[in-house]
C-alpha positions in Angstrom: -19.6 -1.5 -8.6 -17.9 2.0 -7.5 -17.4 2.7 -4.1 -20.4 5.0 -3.7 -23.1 2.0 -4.7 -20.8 -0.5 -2.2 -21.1 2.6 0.4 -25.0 3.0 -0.3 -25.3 -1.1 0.0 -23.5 -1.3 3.1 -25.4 1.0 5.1 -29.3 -0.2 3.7 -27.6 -3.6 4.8 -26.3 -2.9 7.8 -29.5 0.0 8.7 -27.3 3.0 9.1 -26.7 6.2 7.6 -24.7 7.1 4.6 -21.7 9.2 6.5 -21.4 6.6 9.4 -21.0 3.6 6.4 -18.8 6.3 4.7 -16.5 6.7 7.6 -16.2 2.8 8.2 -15.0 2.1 4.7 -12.6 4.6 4.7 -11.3 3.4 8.1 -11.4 0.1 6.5 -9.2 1.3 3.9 -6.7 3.2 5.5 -6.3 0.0 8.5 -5.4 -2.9 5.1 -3.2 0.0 3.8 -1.6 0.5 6.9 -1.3 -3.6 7.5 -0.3 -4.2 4.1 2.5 -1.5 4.2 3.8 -2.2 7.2 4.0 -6.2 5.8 1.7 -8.1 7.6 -0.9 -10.6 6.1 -4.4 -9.6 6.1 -6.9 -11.9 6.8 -10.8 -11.5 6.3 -12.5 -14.7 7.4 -15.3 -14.9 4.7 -13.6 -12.5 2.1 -9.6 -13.5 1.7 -6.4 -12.7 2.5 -4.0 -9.7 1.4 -0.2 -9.5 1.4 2.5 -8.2 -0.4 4.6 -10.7 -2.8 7.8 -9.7 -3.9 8.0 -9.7 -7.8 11.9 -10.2 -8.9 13.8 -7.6 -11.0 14.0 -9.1 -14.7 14.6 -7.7 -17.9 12.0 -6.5 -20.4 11.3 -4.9 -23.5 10.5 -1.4 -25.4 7.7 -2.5 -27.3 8.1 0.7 -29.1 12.3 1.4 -29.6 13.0 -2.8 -29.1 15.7 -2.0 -26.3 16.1 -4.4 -23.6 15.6 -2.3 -20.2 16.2 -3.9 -16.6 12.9 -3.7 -14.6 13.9 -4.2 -10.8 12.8 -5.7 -8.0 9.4 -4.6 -6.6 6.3 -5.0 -4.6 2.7 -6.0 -5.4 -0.1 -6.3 -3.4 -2.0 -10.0 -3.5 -5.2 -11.1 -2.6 -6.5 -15.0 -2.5 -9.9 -15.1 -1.7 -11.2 -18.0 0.8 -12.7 -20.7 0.0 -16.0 -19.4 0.7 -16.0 -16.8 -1.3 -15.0 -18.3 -4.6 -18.1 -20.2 -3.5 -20.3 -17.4 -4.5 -19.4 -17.7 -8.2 -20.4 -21.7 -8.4 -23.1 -21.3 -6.4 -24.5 -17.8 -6.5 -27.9 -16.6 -4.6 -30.4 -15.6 -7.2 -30.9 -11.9 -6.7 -34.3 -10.7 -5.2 
């Protein structure tokens, strides 16, 4: 699913126009961004949580030339989805 079928699903579901669904999933995505960047946990009861996780630095490899480079420290985003959630895939609703 692309954002415009999740933005057209939201706002049948929730009864309101296109641009005001629109709007709240772009607020959506700019409030996790801003969370997630600033380092706090995100937690969506019913959906999961974000955070960031701290991968270490390590050494890798040039597939191609075979050198051994140094890859360093970084950050990744994470998201564990609740309990209820995961749900959905062993029990999910049969579609209408």
């Amino acid at each position: 699913m692309k954002k415009e079928e999740l933005l057209i699903k939201i706002a049948e579901k929730s009864k309101v126009k296109s641009p005001v669904a629109k709007r709240v999933i772009k607020a959506l995505i700019e409030s996790l961004g801003e969370s997630i960047q600033s380092g706090e946990k995100v937690t969506l009861t019913g959906l999961g949580t974000f955070r960031i996780k701290i991968r270490k630095a390590k050494p890798a490899r040039n597939l191609q030339t075979g050198e051994t480079v140094h890859l360093p420290e970084g950050k990744k985003i994470s998201f564990k989805p609740s309990v209820g959630f995961k749900d959905l895939l062993k029990n999910p609703s049969p579609t209408p």
